[in-house]
C-alpha positions as CSV (number, residue, x, y, z in Angstrom):
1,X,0.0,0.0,0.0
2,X,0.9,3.3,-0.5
3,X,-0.3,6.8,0.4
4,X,-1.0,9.9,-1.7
5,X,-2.3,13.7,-1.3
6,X,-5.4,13.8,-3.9
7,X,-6.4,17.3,-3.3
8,X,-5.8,18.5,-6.9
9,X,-6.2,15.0,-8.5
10,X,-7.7,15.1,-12.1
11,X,-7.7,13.5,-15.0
12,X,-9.2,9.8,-16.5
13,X,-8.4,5.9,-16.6
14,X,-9.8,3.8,-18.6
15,X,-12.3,1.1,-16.7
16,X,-10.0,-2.0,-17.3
17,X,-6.5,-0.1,-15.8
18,X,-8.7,0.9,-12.8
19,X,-9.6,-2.7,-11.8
20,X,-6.0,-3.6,-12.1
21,X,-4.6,-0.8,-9.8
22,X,-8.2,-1.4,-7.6
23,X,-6.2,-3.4,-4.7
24,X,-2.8,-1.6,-4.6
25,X,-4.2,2.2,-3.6
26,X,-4.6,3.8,-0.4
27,X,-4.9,8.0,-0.8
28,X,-5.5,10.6,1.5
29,X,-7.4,14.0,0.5
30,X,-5.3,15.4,2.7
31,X,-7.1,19.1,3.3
32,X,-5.0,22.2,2.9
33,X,-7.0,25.1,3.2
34,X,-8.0,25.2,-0.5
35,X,-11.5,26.3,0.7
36,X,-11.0,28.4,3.3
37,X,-11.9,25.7,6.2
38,X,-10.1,24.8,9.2
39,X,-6.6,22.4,8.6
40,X,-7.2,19.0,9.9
41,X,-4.5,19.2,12.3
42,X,-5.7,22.9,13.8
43,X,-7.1,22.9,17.6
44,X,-11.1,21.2,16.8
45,X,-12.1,21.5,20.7
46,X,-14.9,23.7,18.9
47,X,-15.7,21.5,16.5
48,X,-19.0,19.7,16.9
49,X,-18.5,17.4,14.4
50,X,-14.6,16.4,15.1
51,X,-16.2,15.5,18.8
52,X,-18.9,13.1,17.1
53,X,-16.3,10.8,15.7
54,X,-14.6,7.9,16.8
55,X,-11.7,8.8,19.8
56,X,-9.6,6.6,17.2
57,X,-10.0,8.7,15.0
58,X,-10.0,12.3,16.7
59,X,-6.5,10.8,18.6
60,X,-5.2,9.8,14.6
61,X,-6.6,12.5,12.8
62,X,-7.8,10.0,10.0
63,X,-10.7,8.7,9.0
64,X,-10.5,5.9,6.8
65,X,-13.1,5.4,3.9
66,X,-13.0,2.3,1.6
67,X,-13.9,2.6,-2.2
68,X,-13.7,0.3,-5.2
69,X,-11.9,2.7,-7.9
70,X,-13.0,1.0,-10.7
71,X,-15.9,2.7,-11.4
72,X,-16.0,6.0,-12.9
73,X,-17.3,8.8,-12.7
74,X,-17.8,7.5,-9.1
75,X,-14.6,6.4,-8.3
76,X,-11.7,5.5,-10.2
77,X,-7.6,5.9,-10.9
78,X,-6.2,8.7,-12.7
79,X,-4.3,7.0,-15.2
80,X,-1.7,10.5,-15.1
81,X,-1.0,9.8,-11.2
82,X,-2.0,6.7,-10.5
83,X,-4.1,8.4,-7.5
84,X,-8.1,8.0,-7.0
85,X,-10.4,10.6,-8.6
86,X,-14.0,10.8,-9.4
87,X,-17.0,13.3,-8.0
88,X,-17.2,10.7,-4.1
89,X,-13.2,11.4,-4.1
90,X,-14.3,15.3,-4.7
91,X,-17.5,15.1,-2.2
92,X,-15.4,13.5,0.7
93,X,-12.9,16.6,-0.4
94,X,-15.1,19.1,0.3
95,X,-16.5,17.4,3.7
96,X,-13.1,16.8,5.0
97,X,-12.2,20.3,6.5
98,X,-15.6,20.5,8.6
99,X,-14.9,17.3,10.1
100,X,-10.7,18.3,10.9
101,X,-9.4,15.3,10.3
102,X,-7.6,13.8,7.1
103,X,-10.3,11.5,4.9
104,X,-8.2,8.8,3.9
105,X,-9.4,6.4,0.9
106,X,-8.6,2.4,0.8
107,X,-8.8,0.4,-2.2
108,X,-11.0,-2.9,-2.2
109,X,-13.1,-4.6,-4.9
110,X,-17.0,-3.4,-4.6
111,X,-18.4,-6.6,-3.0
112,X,-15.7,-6.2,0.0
113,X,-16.9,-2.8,0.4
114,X,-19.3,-3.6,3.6
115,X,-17.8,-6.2,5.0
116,X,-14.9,-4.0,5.5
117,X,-16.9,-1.9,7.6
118,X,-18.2,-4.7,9.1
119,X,-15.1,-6.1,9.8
120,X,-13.9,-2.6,11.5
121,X,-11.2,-2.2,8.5
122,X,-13.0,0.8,7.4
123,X,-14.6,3.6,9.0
124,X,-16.7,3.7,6.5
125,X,-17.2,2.8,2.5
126,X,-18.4,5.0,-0.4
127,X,-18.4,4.1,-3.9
128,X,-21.9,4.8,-5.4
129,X,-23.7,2.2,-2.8
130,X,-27.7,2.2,-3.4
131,X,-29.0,2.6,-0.1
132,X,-31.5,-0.6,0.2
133,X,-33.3,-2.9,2.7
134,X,-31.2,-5.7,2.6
135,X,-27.5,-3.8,3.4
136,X,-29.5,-1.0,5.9
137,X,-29.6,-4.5,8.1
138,X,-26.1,-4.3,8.6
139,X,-24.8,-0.9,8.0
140,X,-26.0,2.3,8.1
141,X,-26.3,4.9,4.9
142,X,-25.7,8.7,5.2
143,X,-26.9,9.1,1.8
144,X,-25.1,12.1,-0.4
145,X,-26.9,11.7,-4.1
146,X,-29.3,11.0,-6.0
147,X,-28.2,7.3,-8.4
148,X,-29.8,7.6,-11.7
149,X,-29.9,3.9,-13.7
150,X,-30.5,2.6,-16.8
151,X,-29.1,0.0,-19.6
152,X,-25.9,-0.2,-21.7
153,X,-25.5,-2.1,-24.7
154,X,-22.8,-1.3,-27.5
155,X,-23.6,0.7,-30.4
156,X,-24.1,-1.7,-32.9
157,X,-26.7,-3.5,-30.3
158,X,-27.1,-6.8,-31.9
159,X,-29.6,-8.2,-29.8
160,X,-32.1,-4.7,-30.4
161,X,-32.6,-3.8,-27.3
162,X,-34.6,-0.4,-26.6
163,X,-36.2,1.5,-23.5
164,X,-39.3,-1.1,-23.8
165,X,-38.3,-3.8,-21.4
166,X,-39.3,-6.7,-22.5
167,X,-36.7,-6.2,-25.4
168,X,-34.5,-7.8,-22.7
169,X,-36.6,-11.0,-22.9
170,X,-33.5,-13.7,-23.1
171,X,-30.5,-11.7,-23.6
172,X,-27.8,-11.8,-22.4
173,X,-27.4,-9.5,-19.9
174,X,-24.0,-8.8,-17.1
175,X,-24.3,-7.4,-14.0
176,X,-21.8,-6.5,-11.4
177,X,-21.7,-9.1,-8.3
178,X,-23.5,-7.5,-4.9
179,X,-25.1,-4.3,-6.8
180,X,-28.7,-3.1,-7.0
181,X,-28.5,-4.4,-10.4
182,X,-28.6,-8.0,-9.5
183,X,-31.9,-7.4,-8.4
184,X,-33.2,-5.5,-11.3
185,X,-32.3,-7.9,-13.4
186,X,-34.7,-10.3,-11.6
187,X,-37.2,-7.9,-12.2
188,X,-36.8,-7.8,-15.6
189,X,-37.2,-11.5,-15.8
190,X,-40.2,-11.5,-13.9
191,X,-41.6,-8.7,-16.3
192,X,-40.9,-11.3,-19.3
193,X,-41.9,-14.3,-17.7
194,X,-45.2,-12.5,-16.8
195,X,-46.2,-11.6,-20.1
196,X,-44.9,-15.4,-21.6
197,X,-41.3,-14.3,-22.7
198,X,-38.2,-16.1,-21.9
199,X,-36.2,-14.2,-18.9
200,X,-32.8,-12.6,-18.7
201,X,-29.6,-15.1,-19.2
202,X,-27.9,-13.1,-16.6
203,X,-23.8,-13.3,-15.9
204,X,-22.7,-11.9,-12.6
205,X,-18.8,-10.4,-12.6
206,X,-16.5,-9.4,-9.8
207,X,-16.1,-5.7,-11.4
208,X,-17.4,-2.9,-13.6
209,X,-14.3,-3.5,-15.7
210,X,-15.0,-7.3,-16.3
211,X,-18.8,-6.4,-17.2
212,X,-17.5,-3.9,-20.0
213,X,-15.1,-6.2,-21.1
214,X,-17.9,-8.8,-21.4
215,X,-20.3,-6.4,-23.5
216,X,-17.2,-5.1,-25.4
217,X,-16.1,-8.6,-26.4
218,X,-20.0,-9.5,-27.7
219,X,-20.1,-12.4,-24.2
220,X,-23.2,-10.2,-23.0
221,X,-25.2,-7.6,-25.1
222,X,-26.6,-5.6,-22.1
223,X,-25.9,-4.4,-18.9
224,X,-27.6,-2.5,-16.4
225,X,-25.6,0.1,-14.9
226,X,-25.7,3.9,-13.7
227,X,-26.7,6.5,-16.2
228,X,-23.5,8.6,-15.1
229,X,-21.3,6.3,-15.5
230,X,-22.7,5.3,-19.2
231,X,-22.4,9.0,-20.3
232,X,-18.8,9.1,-19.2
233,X,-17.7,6.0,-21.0
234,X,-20.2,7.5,-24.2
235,X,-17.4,10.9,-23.2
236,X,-14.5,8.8,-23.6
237,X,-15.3,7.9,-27.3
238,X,-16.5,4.4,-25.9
239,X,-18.5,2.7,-28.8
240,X,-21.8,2.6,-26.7
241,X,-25.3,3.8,-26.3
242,X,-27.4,4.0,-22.8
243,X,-30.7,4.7,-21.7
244,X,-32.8,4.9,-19.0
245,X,-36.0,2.4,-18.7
246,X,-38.9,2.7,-16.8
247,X,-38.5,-0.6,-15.0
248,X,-35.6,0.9,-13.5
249,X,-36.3,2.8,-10.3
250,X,-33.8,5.7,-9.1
251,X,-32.0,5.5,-5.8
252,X,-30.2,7.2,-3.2
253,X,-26.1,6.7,-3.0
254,X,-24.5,7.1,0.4
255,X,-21.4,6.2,2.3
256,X,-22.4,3.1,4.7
257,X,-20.7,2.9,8.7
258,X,-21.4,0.9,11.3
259,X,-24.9,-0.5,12.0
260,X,-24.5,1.5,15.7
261,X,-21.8,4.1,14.9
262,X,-25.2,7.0,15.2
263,X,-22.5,9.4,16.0
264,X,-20.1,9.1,13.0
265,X,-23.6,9.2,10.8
266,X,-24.7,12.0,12.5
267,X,-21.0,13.7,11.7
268,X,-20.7,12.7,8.1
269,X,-24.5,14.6,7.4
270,X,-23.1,17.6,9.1
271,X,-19.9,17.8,7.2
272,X,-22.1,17.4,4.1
273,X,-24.9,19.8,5.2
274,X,-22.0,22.6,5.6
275,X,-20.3,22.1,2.1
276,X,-24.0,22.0,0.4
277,X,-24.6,25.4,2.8
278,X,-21.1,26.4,1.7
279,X,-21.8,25.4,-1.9
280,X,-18.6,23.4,-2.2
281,X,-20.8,20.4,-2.1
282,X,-22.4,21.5,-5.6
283,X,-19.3,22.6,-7.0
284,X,-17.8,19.1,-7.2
285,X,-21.0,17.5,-8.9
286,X,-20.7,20.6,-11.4
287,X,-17.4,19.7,-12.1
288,X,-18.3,16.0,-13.6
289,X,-21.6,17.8,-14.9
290,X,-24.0,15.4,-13.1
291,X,-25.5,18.9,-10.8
292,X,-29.4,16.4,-11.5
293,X,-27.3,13.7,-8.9
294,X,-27.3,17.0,-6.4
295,X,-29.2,15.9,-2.8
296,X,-29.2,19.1,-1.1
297,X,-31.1,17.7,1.7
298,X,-28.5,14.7,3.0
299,X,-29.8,12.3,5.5
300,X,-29.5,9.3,7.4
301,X,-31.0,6.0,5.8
302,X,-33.1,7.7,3.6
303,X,-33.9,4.6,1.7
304,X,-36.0,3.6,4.2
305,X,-37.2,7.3,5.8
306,X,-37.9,8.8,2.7
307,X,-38.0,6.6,0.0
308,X,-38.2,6.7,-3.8
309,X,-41.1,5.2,-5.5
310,X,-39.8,1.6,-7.3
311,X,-41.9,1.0,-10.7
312,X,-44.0,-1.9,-10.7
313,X,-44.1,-4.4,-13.6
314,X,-45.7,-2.8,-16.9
315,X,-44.8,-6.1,-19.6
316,X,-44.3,-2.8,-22.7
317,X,-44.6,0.0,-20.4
318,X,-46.5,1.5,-23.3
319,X,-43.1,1.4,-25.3
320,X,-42.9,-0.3,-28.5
């Protein structure tokens, strides 16, 4: 492992190179004043939300977040540096100097992520996690944005698949191990098997980068996957197309702790209610131009407090 400052990070990796840096990468975003706040290592006896975290970490001055970098614009490696970037890297950026302590960012593939925190490796994980039932029974979300989802398929989209969902009616579809989209590809089937089509032939991968390598190499023509991350690959001259469905619902992203760390939750929303008050907050989603991903009101578990209506199973949808 090795350790980096990441405060001025930019730049782009390709999917595949970001998988195979994903476990060698531990960076820090190291604050320095670039904002105006407070330096991590200045006096925080003041600080309401320095005394709300772990005594580990207000005796270390770290707080350790875990992320899988292979999945941009979320996460990922700057091919330039070698150092993580993405619009989480930026948000955790722009929280870090209301906290005062150093946010710290260790590399682990995606399905790791919270049993890291679990485990106590992590303080915490963020790498565009959907806030859902089943994980909000072991961790707890302080959810930061809005996830937007929809399909992939290459450009030349051999099996002809469109917004209507039961054009996924036995195709081939990949899907990332331990994401939401393992379950909406269950929906799908059940949308196809409900109106008498065959369901989804659905492969799970490891990674991001092995799903695009799948649907690049023809193994799998779809994939479910977030709308942000489509349009940046679409960006990077990728030869695919993306669109959102209505069998898809919307979702909230957070960074997961602790089932019963309340008081590092209840930190975390602070730090991002004072960089959405200070606009910083918006400033780093305007940067990737995803500002519709924007949750100005940040919350604890909102998944299950405030939650987003999921679609229920339309066979057409009134598509053709």
């Amino acid at each position: 492992m090795f350790e980096r400052s990441l405060r001025k990070t930019r730049g782009w990796l390709s999917i595949v190179g970001a998988a195979a840096a994903v476990a060698l990468i531990v960076t820090g975003c190291g604050s320095t004043g670039d904002n105006g706040a407070q330096s991590p290592k200045a006096d925080q006896s003041d600080n309401e939300l320095f005394q709300l975290l772990p005594e580990e970490v207000q005796k270390s001055g770290v707080l350790i977040i875990g992320t899988d970098p292979g999945y941009p614009p979320c996460d990922f490696v700057d091919n330039s540096t070698g150092e993580i970037a993405g619009y989480n890297h930026d948000i955790l950026e722009v929280m870090e100097p209301h906290l005062g302590v150093e946010i710290r960012q260790e590399a682990l593939q995606f399905d790791g992520l919270i049993p890291g925190v679990q485990s106590g490796r992590f303080h915490g994980a963020m790498e565009c996690i959907s806030d859902n039932e089943e994980r909000r029974k072991v961790v707890t979300f302080v959810d930061n944005a809005f996830g937007a989802n929809g399909l992939m398929v290459m450009k030349a989209n051999p099996a002809g698949v469109t917004e209507n969902p039961l054009s996924m009616c036995g195709v081939k579809a990949g899907v990332q191990t331990a994401t939401n989209f393992v379950q909406n590809a269950e929906v799908f089937s059940q949308n196809c098997e409900a109106n008498g089509l065959p369901p989804l032939t659905v492969t799970e991968f490891p990674s991001a980068a092995d799903v695009s390598t799948a649907l690049e190499a023809g193994q799998i023509n779809a994939t479910f996957t977030s709308l942000a991350t489509a349009r940046w690959q679409e960006s990077q001259g990728r030869e695919v197309q993306s669109f959102a469905s209505p069998l898809i619902p919307s979702d909230y992203h957070g960074i997961v702790v602790g089932k019963d760390e309340t008081d590092l939750a209840k930190a975390l929303t602070g730090a991002l209610e004072a960089a959405i008050a200070d606009g910083t907050y918006q400033e780093a989603l305007k940067k990737w131009n995803l500002e519709e991903l924007a949750l100005l009101e940040p919350g604890i578990n909102l998944g299950e407090t405030r939650p987003l209506e999921d679609p229920e199973l339309c066979g057409a949808c009134g598509l053709e």
